[in-house]
Backbone as CSV, one residue per row, in Angstrom:
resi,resn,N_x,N_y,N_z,CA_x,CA_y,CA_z,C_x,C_y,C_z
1,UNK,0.820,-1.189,0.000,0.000,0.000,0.000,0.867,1.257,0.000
2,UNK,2.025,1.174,0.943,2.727,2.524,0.739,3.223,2.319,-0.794
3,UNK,4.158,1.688,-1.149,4.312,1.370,-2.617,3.415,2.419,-3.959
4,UNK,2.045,1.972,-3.335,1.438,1.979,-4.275,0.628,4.145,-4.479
5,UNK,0.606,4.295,-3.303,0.895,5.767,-2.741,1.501,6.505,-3.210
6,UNK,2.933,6.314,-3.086,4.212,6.840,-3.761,4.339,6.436,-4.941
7,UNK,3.640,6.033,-5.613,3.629,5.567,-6.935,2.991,6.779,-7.668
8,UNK,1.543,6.570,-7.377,0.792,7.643,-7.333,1.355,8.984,-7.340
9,UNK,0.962,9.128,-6.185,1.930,10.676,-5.483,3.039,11.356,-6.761
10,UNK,3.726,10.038,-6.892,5.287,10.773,-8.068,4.538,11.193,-9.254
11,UNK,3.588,10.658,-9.913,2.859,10.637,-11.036,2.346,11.953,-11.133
12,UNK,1.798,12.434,-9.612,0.839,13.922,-10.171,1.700,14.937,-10.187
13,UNK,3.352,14.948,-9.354,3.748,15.928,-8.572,4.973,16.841,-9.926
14,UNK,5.135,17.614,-9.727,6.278,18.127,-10.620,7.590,17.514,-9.995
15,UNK,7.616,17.532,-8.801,9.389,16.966,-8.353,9.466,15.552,-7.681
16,UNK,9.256,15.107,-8.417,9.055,13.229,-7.874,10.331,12.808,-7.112
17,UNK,11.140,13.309,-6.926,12.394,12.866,-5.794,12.120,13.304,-4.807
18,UNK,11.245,14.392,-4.561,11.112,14.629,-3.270,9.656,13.828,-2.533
19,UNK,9.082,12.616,-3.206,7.630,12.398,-2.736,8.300,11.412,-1.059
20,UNK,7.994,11.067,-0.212,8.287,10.238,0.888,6.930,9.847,1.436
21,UNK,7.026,8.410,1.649,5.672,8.017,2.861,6.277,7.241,3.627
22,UNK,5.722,7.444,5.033,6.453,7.087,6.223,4.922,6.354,6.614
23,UNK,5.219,5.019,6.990,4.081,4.074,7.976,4.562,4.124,9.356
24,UNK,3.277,3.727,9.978,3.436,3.909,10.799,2.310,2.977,11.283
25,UNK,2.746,1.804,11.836,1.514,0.559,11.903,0.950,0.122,12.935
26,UNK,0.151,-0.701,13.023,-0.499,-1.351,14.101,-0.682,-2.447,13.723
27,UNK,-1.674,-3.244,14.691,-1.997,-4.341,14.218,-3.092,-4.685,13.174
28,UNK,-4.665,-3.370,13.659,-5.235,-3.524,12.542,-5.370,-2.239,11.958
29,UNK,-5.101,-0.925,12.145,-5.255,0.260,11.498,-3.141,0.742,11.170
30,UNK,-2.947,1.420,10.081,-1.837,1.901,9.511,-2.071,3.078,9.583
31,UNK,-0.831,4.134,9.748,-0.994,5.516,8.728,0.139,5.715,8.023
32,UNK,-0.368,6.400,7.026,0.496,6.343,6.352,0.571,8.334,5.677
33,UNK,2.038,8.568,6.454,1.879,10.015,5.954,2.872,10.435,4.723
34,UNK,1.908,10.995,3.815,2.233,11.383,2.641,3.331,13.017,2.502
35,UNK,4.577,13.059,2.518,5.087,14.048,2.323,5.472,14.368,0.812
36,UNK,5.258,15.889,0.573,6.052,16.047,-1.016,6.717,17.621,-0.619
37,UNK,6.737,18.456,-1.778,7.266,19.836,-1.824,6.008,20.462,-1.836
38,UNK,6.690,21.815,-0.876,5.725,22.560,-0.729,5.171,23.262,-2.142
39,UNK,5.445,23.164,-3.092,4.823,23.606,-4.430,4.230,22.061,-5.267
40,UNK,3.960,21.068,-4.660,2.999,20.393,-4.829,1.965,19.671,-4.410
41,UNK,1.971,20.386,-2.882,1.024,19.936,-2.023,-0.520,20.092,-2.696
42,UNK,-0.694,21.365,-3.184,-2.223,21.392,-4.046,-2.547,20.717,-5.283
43,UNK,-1.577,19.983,-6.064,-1.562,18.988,-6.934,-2.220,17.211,-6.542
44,UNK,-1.702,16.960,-5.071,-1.742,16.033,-4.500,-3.574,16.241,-3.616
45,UNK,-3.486,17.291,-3.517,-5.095,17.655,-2.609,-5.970,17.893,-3.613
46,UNK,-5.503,18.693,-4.407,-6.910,18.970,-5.801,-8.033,19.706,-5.355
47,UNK,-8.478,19.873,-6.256,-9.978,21.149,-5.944,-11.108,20.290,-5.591
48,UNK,-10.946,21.055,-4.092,-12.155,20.588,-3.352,-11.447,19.323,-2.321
49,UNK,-10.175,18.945,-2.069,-10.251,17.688,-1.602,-9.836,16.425,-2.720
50,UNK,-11.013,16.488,-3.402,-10.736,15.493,-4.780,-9.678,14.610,-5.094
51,UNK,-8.939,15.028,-5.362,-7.763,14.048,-5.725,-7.327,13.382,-4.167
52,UNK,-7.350,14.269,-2.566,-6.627,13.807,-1.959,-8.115,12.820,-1.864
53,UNK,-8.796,12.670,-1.757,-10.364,11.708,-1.618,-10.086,10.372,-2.437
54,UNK,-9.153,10.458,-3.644,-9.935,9.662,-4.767,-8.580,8.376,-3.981
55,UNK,-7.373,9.370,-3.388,-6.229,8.564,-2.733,-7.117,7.661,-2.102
56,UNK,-7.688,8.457,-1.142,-7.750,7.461,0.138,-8.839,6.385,-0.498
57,UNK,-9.601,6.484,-0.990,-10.548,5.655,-1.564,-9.929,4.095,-2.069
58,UNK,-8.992,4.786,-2.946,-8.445,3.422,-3.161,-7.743,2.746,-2.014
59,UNK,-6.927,3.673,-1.486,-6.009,2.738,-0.370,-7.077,1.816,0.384
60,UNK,-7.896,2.656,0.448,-9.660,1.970,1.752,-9.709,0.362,0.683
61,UNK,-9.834,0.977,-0.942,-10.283,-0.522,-1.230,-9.247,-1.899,-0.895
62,UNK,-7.947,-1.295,-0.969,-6.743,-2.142,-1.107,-6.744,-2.395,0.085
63,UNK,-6.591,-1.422,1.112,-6.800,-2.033,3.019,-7.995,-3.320,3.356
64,UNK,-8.812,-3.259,2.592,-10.061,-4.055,2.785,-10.177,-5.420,2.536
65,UNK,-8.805,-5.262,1.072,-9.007,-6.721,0.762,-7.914,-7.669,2.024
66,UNK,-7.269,-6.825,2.723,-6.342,-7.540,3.675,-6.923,-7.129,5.140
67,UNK,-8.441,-6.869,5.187,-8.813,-6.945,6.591,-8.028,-5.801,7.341
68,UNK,-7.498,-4.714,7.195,-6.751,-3.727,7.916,-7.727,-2.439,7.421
69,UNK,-6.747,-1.364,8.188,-7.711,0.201,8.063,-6.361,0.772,7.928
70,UNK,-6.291,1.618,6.396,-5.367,2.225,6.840,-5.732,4.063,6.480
71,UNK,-4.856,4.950,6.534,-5.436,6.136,6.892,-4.321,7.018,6.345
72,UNK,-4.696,8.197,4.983,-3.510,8.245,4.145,-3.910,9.861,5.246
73,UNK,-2.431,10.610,5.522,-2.319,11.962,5.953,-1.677,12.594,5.040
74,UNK,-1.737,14.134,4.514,-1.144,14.550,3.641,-0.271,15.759,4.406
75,UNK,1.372,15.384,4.465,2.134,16.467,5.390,2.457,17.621,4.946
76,UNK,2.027,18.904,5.300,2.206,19.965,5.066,3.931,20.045,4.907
């Protein structure tokens, strides 16, 4: 799931060396915080939320099929 985040993440951002996700786990809930550059934080959030929504959506579907919760944060 982080993998797949930072996959993502590099795809929308203008400076893809700087994308990082740091977990941070449990047994049944994860977080997972999303860092990039401060000139692509609104690329990654999108109008209205949106894009950062459409993230977590999927991660929710991918957490689901392995019985976990995980919970994407986007770091200022």
């Amino acid at each position: 799931m982080k993998e797949m985040i930072e996959i993502l993440a590099r795809a929308l951002v203008d400076e893809p060396e700087l994308v990082s996700v740091n977990e941070v786990g449990g047994m049944h809930t994860s977080i997972l915080a999303l860092t990039v550059a401060k000139a692509d934080i609104g690329k990654v959030v999108g109008k209205q939320g949106r894009t950062a929504d459409a993230l977590r959506t999927l991660l929710n579907a991918v957490s689901a099929k392995e019985k976990k919760r995980t919970l994407l944060e986007i770091v200022d």
